[in-house]
C-alpha atoms as a printed R data frame, in Angstrom:
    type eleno elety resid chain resno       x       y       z
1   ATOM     1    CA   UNK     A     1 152.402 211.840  70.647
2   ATOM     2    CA   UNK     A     2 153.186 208.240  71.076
3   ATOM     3    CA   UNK     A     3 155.947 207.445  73.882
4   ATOM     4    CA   UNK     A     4 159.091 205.065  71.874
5   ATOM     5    CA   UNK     A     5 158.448 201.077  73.258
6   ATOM     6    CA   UNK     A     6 161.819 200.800  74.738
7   ATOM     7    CA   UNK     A     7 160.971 204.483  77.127
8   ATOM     8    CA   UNK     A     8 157.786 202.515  77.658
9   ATOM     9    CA   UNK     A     9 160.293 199.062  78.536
10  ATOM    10    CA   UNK     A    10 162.483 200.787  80.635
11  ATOM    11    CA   UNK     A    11 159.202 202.382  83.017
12  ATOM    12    CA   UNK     A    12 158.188 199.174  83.484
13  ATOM    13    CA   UNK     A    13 161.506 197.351  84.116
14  ATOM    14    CA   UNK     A    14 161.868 201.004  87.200
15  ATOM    15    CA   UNK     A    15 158.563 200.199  88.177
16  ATOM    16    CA   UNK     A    16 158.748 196.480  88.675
17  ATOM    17    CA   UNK     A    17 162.199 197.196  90.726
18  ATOM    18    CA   UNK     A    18 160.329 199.436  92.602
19  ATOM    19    CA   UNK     A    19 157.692 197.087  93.593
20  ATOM    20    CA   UNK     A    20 160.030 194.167  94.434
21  ATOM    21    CA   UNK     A    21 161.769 196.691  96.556
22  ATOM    22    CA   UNK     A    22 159.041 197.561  98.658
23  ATOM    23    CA   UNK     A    23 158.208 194.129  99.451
24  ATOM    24    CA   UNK     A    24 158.980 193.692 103.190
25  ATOM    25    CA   UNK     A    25 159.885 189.786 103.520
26  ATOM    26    CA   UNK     A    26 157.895 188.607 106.730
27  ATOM    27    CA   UNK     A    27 156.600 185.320 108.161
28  ATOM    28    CA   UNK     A    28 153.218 186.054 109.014
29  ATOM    29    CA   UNK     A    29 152.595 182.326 110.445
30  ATOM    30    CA   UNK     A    30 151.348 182.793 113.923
31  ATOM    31    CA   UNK     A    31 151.861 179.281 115.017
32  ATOM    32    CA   UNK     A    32 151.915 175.882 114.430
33  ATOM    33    CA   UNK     A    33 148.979 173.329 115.456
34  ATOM    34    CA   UNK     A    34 149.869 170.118 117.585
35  ATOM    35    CA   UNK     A    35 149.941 167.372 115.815
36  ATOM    36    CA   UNK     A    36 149.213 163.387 117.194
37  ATOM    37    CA   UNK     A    37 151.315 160.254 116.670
38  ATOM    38    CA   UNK     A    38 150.016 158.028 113.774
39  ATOM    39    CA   UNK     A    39 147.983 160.645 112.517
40  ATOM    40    CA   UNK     A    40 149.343 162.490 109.027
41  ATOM    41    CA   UNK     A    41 150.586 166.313 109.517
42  ATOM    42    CA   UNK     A    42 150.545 168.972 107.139
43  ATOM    43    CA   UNK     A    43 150.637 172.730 107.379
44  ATOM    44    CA   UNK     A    44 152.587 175.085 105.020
45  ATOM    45    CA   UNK     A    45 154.021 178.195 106.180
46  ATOM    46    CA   UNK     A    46 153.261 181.816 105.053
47  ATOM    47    CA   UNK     A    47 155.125 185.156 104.492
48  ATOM    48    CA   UNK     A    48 154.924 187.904 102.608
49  ATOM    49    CA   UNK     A    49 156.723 188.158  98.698
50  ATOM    50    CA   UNK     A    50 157.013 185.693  95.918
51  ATOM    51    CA   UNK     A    51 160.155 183.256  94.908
52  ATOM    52    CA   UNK     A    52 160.215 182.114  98.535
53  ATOM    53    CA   UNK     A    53 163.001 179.084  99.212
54  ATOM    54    CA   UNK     A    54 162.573 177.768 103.188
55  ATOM    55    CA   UNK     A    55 164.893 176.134 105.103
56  ATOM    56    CA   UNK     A    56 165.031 174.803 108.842
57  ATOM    57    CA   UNK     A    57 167.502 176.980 110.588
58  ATOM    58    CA   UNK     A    58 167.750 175.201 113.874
59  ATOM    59    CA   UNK     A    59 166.300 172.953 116.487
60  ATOM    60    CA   UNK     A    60 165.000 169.266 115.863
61  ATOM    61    CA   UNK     A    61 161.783 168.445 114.154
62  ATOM    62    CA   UNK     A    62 159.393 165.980 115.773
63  ATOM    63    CA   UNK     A    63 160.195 162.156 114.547
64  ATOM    64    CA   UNK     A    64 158.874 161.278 110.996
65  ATOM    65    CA   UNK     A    65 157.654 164.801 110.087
66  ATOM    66    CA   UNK     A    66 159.858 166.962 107.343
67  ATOM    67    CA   UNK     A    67 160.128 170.749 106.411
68  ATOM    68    CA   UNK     A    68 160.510 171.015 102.462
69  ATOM    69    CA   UNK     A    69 161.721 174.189 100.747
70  ATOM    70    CA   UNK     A    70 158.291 175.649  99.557
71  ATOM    71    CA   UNK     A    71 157.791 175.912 103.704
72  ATOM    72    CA   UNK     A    72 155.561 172.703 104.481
73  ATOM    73    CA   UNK     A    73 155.599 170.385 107.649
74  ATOM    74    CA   UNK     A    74 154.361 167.181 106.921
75  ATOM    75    CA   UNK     A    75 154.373 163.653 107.989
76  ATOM    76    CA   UNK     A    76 153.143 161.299 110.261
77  ATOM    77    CA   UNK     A    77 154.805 161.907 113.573
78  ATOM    78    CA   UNK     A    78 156.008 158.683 115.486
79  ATOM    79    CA   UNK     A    79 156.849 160.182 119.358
80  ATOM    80    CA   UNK     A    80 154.652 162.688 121.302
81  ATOM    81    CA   UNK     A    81 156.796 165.685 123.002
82  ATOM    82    CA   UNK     A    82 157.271 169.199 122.864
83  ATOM    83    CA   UNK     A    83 160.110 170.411 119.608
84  ATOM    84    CA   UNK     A    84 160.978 173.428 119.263
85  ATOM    85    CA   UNK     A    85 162.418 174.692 115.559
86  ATOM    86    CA   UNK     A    86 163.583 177.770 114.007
87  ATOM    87    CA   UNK     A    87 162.436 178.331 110.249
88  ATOM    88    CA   UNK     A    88 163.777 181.256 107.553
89  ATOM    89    CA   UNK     A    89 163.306 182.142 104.283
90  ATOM    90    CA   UNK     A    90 164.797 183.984 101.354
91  ATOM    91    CA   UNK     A    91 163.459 186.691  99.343
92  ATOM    92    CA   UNK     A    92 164.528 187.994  95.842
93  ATOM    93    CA   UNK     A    93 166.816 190.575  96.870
94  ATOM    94    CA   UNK     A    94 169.179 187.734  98.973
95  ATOM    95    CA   UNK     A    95 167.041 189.473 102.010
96  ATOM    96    CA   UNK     A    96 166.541 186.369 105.136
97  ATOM    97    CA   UNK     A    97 163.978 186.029 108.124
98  ATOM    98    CA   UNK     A    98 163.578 183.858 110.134
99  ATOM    99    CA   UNK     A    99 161.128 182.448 112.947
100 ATOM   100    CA   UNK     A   100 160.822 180.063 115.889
101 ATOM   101    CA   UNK     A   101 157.797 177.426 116.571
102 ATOM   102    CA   UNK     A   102 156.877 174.914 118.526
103 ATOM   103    CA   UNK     A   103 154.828 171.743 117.319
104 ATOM   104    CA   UNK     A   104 152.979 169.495 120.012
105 ATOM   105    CA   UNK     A   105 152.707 166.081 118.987
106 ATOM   106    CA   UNK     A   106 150.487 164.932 121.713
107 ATOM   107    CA   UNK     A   107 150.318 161.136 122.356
108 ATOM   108    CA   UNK     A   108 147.351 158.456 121.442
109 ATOM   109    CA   UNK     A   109 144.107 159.002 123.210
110 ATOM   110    CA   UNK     A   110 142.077 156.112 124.547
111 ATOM   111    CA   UNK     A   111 139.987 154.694 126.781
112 ATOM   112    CA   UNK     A   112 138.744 151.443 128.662
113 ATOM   113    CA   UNK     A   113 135.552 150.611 130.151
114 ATOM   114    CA   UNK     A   114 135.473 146.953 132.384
115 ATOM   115    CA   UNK     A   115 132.092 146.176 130.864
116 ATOM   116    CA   UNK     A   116 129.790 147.210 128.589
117 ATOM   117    CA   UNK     A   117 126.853 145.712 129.798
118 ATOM   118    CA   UNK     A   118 125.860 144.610 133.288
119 ATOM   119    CA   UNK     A   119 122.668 142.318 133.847
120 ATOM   120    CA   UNK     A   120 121.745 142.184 137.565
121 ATOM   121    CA   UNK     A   121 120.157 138.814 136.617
122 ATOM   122    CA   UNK     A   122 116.998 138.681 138.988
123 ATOM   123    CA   UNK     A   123 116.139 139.925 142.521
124 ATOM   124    CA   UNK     A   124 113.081 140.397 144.984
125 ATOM   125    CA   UNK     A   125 111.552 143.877 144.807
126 ATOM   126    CA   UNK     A   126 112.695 145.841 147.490
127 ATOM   127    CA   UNK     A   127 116.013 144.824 147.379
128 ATOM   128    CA   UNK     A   128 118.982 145.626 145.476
129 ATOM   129    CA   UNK     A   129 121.764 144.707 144.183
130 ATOM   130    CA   UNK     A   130 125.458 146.857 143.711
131 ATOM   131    CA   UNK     A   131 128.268 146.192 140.985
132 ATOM   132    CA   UNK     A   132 131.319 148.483 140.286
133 ATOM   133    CA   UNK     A   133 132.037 149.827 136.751
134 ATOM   134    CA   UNK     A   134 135.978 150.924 136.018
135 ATOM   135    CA   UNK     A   135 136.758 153.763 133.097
136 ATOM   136    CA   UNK     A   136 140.583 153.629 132.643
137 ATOM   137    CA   UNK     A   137 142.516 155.911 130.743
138 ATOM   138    CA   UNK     A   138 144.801 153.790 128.699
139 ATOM   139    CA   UNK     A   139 145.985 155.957 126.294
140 ATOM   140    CA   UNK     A   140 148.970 158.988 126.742
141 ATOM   141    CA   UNK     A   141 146.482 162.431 127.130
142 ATOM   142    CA   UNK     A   142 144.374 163.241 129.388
143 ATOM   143    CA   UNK     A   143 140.981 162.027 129.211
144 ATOM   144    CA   UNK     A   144 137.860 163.863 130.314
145 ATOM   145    CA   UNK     A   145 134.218 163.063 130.586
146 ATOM   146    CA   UNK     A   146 131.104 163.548 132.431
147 ATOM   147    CA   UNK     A   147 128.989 160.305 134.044
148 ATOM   148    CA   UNK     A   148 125.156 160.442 133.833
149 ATOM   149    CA   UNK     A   149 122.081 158.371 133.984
150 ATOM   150    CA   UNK     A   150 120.311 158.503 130.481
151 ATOM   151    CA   UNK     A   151 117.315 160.423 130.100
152 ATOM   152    CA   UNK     A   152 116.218 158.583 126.934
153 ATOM   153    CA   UNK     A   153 114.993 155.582 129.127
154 ATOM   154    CA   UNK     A   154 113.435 155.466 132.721
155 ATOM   155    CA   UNK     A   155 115.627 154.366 135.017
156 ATOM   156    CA   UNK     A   156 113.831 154.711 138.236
157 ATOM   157    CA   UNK     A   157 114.991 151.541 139.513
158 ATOM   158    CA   UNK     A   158 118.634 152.327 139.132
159 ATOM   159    CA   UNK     A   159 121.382 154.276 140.922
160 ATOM   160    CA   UNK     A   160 124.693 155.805 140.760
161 ATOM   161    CA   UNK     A   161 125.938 156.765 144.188
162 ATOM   162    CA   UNK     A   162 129.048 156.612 143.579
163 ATOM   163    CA   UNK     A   163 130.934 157.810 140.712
164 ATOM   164    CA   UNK     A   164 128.594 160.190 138.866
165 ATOM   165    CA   UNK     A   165 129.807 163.900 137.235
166 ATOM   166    CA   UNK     A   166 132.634 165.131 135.728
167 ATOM   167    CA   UNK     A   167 136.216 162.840 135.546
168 ATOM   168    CA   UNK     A   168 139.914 164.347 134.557
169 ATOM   169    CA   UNK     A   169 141.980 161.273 134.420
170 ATOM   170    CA   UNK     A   170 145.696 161.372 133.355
171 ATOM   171    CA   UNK     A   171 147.402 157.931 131.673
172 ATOM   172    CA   UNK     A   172 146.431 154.684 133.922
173 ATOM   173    CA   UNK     A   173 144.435 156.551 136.393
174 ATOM   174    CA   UNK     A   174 141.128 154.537 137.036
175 ATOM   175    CA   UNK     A   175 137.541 156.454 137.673
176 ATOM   176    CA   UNK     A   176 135.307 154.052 139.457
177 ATOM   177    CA   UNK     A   177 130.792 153.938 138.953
178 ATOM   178    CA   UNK     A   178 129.191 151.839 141.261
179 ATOM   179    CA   UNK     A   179 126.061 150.878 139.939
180 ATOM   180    CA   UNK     A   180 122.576 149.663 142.784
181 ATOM   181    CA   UNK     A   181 119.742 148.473 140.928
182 ATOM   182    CA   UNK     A   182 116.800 148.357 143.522
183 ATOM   183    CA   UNK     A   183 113.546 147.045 141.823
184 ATOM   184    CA   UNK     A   184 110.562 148.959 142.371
185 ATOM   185    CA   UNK     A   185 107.699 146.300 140.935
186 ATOM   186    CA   UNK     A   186 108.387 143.119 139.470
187 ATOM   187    CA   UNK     A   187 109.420 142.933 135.467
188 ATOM   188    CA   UNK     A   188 112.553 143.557 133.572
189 ATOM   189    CA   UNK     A   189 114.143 146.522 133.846
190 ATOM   190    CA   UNK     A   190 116.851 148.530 131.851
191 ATOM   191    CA   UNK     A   191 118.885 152.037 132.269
192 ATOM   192    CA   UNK     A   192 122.054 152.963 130.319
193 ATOM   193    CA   UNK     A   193 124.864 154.817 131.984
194 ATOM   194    CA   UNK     A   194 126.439 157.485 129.824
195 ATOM   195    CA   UNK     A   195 130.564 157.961 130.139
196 ATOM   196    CA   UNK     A   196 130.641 161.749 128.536
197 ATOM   197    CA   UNK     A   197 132.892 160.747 126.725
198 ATOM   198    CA   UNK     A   198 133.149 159.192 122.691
199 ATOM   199    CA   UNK     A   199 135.834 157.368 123.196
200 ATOM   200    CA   UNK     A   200 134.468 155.344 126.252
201 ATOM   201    CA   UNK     A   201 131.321 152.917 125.177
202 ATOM   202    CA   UNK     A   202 128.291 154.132 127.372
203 ATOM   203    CA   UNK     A   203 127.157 151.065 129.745
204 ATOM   204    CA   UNK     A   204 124.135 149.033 129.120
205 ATOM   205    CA   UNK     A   205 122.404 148.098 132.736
206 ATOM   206    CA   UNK     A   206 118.787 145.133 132.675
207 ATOM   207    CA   UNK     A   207 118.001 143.548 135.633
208 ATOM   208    CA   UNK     A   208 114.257 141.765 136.957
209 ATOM   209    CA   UNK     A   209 112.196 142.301 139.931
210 ATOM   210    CA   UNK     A   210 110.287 139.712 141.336
């Protein structure tokens, strides 16, 4: 026996109520990542059920990033800081959630070595010689990094005393290397000094014994 189309219509049209009903509208975005000024933003929101419409509820959205309706931050934020926002959304059956975030937009990183080179020019063997390096952090975050001798060369005839291992500097704070060369036998000599750290050059180091 074949069921009449419109009994067959009228099934579907139940069922379809039935599954739009049992959608439970929920944000299932965890959290937001930081962002960093001058760098472009984007990250879309999720939640459960279709024919979503998002809207900013409350708090203030970090300087020269948006929030559109389909639930997307994006932009190019302009000031670092901590911002705090509330998001919701709308399902089919005029149901609402909403959420709060936070978004980090952490500041410009960067860093600034006095030299890039030093040449001890020439010196007796036996002797040596001392110079001070400077690594400045001259950008807004913290900036981190580890001071070594390079392995890739020998540097037998050069020193760190002061100044080597690990460095946690916060904006303007200054990590000082001072740097002995002390020739061993007569010749030109060269060692690199390694700042840990990409955003810092590593430090070239020649010098002669004579």
């Amino acid at each position: 026996m074949r069921t009449p189309t419109s009994f067959l219509t009228i099934l579907i049209g139940t069922c379809c109520l039935i599954v739009a009903a049992c959608c439970d509208l929920e944000i299932t975005t965890q959290q937001l990542p930081d962002a960093r000024v001058g760098s472009p933003y984007s990250e879309k929101m999720d939640a459960d059920c279709d024919n979503e419409n998002w809207e900013l509820v409350s708090g203030d959205l970090p300087p020269g990033i948006g929030f559109s309706s389909e639930g997307k931050f994006s932009g190019v934020p302009t000031d670092r800081g901590t911002y705090s926002v509330t998001v919701g959304v709308a399902g089919d059956s005029d149901e609402f959630v909403s959420k709060g975030f936070t978004i980090r937009v952490r500041g410009v990183s960067s860093c600034a070595v006095s030299v890039s080179s030093v040449d001890f020019d020439t010196i007796s063997v036996a002797s040596s010689r001392d110079t001070v390096v400077t690594i400045t952090n001259s950008g807004e975050e913290p900036l981190k990094g580890t001071v070594s001798i390079s392995t890739d060369i020998p540097c037998v005839d050069f020193s760190v005393p002061v100044g080597l291992g690990a460095y946690n500097l916060l904006a303007g704070e200054i990590h000082s290397i001072t740097v002995t060369f002390a020739p061993t036998t007569a010749g030109p000599k060269a060692c690199r000094i390694e700042t840990g750290n990409s955003l810092c050059p590593d430090i070239g180091l020649s010098g002669t014994g004579e």
